[in-house]
N, C-alpha and C positions, 0 to 999 in steps of 0.2 A: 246342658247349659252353655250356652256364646260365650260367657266368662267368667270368671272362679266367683265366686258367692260362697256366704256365710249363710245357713239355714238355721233358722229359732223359729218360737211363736213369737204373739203378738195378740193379745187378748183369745187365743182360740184361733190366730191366724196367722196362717205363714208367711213369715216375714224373712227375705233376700236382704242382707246388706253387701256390698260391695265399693268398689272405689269406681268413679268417672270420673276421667282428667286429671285423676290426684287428691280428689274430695271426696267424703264420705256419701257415701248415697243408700239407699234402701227403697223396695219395694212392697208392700203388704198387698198376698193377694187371696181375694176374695173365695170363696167355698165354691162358686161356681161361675164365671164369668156373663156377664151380662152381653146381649146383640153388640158387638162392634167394637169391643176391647176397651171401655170407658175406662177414663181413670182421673183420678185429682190428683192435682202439683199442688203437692204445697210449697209453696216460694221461701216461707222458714216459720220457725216453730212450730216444728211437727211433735203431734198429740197434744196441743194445748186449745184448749175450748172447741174439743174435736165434735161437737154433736153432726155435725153436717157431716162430718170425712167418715164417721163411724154409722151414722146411717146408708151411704150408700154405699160402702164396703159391702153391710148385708143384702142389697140390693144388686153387686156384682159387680162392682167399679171395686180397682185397684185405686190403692194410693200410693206414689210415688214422692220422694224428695231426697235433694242433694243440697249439702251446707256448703252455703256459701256466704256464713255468717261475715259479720260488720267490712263488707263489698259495699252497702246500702244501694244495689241496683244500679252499678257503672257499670260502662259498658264492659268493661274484662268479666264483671258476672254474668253479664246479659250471653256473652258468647262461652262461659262455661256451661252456663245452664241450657243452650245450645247442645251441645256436646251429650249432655246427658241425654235432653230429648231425644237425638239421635239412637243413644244406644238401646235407652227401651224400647222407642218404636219400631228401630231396623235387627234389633236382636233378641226380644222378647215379645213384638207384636203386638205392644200397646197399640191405642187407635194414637191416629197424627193430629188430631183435635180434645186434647186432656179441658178441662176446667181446671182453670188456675188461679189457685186462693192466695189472698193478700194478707195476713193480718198485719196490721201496724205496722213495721218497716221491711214488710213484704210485699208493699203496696209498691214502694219503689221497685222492686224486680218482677212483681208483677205485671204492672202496666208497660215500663223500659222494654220486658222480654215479648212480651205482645206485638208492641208496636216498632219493635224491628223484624216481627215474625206474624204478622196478623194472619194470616194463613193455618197458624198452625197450633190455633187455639179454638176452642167455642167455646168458651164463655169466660166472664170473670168475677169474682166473688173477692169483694174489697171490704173487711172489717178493719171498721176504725183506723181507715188504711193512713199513711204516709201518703202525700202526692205533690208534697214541695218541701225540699229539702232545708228552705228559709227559714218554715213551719218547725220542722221538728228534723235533726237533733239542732237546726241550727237555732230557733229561740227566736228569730228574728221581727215576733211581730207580735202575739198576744201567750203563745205556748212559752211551756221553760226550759224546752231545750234539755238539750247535756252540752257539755263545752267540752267531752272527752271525745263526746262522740261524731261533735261537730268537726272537732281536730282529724280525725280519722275519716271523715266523709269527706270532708275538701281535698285531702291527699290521694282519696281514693279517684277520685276526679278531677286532679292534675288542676285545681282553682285554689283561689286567693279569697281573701276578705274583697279583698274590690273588685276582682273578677267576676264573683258566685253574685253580686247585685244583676249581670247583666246575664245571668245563664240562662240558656232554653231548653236544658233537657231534663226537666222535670216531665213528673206522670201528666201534671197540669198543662204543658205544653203537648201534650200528645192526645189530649182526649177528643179533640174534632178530627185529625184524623183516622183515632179508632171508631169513633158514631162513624162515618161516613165509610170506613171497611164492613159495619154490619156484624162488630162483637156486642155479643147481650151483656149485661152489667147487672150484677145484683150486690148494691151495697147496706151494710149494718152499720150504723153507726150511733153515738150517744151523744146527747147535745150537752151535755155540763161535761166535755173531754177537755181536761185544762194541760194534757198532755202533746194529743194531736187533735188541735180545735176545728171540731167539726166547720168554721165557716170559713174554715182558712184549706182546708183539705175537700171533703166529700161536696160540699155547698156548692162551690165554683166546679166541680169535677161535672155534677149533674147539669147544672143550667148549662156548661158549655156542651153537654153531650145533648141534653135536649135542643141545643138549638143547631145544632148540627144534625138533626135528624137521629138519633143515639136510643135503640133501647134501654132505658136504664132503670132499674128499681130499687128505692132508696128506704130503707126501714131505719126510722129514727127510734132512739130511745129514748123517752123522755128524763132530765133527772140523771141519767146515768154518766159517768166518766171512761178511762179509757180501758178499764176493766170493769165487772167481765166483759169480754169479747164475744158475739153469732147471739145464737137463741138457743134457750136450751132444748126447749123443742123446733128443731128444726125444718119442718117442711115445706115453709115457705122458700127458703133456701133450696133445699133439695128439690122441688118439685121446677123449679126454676131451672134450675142447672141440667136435671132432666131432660125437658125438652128443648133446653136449648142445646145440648148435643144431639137428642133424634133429629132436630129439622140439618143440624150442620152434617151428621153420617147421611140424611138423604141427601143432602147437596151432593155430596161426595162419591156419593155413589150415581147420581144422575148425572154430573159431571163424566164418568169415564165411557 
C-alpha cells in the first residue's frame, strides 16, 4: 500500500480509511473490481440513503470519500478534494473519471469540484442537491435556511451579506458550462422540499442545462420533502451512471 491505511469491514467489504491532506478519507472496495476501476465520490454523507452506492459496490465500483464537512464547496474544498482525487487515482489506481454524488450540501462540492475539473469526472448524481447558496443555508428566498450555517458559509467564502447578492460561483452559475463539457446529470429530487426548494435549486439547474445542450435526468418526487433522499430501488440511477462511465472509459481510451 502507497500509504498507511486502517483496514475493517464495511457491510462484508473492505474498507481503507486513511488521512489526504489532513482529512479523514476512506475507500470501500468492491469483491471484485469492475472493467476500468469505477468508483463513486461521495461529496459528503457517506452511507446515508446509500441504495445507489451500495448497489454498484456489488456490481464492482469502489466508493470513495473524504470530509470535508461544513467547507460547503469553496474553493479551499474544491482543491482538497483535488488532492484526494489524486491520491486514489495516481496511488491506488482508481479510474480518473469517478461519478460524483451530491446529496444536499454536496451538491455544492459537487458541481464547484467538476466544474474546476470537468475532465476528471463522468457523471453527476445530484439529490436534493444544494446549488445556490442564497437557497440554502442562506434562507434567502422561499427555503428556511440555518443562520448557523449561513454564518459559516459566507466565512468560508471570504463574502458579506452584500457581497453574497452579487456572487457567481454558485453550482447555478456553472451549469452551462458543464452541459457544454458533455457531463451527464442525473438528478432526484422532491417537489414539497421546504428545505432546499426544489425551484430554487434542481428546476433552474435543468432548464439551464437543457438549453445549453446538457444531458440531464431529473426524477421528481411528488409530495416528498427533503428527506428521504435517491430511490430505494435504485436503478434508475445506477443504470445511468453505468453507462455513462462506459461511453467516458471508451473516450478515454480512444483518445490515447
Amino acid at each position: 500500500m502507497p500509504f498507511e491505511t486502517k483496514e475493517s469491514q464495511w457491510n462484508g467489504y473492505q474498507r481503507l480509511d486513511f488521512q489526504s491532506d489532513g482529512h479523514s478519507a476512506l475507500i470501500i472496495r468492491p469483491k471484485e473490481n469492475a472493467k476500468g476501476n469505477p468508483w463513486v465520490w461521495r461529496a459528503e454523507f457517506f452511507g446515508a440513503f446509500d441504495w445507489a452506492d451500495r448497489e454498484l459496490l456489488s456490481r464492482g465500483w469502489h466508493i470513495g470519500y473524504a470530509q470535508y464537512s461544513n467547507l460547503y464547496g469553496c474553493p479551499a474544498a474544491v482543491e482538497g478534494m483535488r488532492s484526494f482525487y489524486r491520491q486514489v487515482t495516481e496511488e491506488l489506481g482508481l479510474s480518473p473519471k469517478p461519478s460524483i454524488f451530491g446529496f444536499s450540501r454536496g451538491g455544492l462540492y459537487t458541481v464547484n469540484y467538476a466544474a474546476a475539473y470537468p475532465d476528471s469526472v463522468s457523471s453527476l448524481y445530484l439529490d436534493a442537491a444544494v446549488l445556490d447558496i442564497r437557497s440554502w443555508p442562506g434562507g434567502k428566498y422561499t427555503g428556511i435556511g440555518s443562520p448557523q450555517c449561513w454564518q459559516e458559509c459566507l466565512q468560508c467564502y471570504g463574502l458579506t451579506e452584500e457581497s453574497v447578492k452579487n456572487f457567481r460561483g454558485n453550482p447555478l452559475d456553472h451549469a452551462a458550462a458543464l452541459a457544454k463539457a458533455g457531463i451527464p446529470v442525473i438528478a432526484v429530487a422532491g417537489d414539497a422540499d421546504e428545505i432546499v426548494p426544489y425551484p430554487e435549486n434542481t428546476e433552474i439547474f435543468e432548464r439551464v442545462y437543457r438549453q445549453n445542450g446538457g444531458q440531464i435526468q431529473v426524477i421528481l418526487k411528488p409530495g416528498v420533502g427533503h428527506h428521504p433522499h435517491s430511490l430505494e430501488d435504485p436503478e434508475a440511477i445506477v443504470g445511468f451512471i453505468i453507462e455513462a462511465f462506459a461511453e467516458a472509459f471508451a473516450g478515454s481510451r480512444d483518445s490515447k
